[in-house]
C-alpha positions as CSV (number, residue, x, y, z in Angstrom):
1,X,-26.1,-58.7,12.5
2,X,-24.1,-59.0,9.5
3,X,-20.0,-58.6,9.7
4,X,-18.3,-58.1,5.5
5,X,-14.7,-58.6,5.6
6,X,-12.9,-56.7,3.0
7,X,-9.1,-56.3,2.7
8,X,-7.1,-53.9,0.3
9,X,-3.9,-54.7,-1.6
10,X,-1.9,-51.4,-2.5
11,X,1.2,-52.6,-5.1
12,X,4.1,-50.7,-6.1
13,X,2.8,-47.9,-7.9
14,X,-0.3,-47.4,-6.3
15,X,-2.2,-49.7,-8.0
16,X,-4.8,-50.8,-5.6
17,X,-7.2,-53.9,-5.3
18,X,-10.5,-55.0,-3.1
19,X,-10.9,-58.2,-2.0
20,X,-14.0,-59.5,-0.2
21,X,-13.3,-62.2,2.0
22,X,-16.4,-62.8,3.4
23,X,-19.8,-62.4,5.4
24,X,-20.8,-63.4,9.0
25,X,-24.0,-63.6,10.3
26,X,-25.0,-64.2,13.8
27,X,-29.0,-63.2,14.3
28,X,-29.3,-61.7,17.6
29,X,-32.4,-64.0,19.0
30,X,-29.7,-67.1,18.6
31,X,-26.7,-65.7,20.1
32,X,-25.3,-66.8,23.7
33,X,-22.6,-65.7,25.8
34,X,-20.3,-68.9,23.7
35,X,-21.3,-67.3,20.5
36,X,-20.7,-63.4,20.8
37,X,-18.2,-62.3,18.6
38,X,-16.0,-64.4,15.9
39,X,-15.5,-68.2,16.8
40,X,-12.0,-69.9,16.3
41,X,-13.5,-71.7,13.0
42,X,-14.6,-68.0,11.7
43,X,-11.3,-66.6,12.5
44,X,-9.7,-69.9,10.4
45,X,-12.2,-69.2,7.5
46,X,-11.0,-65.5,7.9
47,X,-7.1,-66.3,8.0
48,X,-7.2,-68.7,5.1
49,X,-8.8,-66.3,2.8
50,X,-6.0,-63.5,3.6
51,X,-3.3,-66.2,2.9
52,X,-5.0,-66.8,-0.6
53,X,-5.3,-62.9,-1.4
54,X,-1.8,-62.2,-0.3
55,X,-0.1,-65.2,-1.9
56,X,-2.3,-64.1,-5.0
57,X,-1.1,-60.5,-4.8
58,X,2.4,-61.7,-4.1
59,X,2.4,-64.0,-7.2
60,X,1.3,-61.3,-9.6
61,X,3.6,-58.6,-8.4
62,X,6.6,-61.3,-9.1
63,X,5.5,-62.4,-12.6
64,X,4.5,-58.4,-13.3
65,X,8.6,-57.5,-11.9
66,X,10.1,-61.0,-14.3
67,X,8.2,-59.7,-16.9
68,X,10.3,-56.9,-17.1
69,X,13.5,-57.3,-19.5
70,X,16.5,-56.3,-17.2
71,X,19.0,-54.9,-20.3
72,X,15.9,-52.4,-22.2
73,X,13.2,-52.4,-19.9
74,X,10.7,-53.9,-22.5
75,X,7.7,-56.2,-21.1
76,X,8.8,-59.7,-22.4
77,X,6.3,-61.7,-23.8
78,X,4.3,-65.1,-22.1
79,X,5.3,-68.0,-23.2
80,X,3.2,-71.0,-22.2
């Protein structure tokens, strides 16, 4: 058997965005009563990929909203 992870970030304005976070496997001849369904080091694997896809997302949505002039509105340029 073979479990994808995939989570969606919707931003303001409907952009959207697909993140795969990953794949489990667990072949059916191995598994044993201890090893049905997700184990507490998938389920860390699992929460620290959502952290880095929603810290992403969040970072992104900042910069896009500071990039914003607050007097005209214009999209102010990146300066490095």
């Amino acid at each position: 058997m073979e479990l994808r992870i995939t989570i969606e970030t919707v931003f303001d304005g409907g952009r959207t965005a697909k993140h795969r976070l990953g794949t489990w496997r667990r072949a059916a001849e191995h598994m044993h009563p201890e090893g049905i369904g997700l184990l507490l080091e998938d389920g860390h694997a699992m929460l620290a990929q959502i952290q880095k896809v929603a810290i992403e997302a969040q970072i992104e949505e900042i910069s896009a909203t500071c990039r914003s002039c607050p007097c005209c509105g214009k999209v102010r340029s990146i300066h490095d």
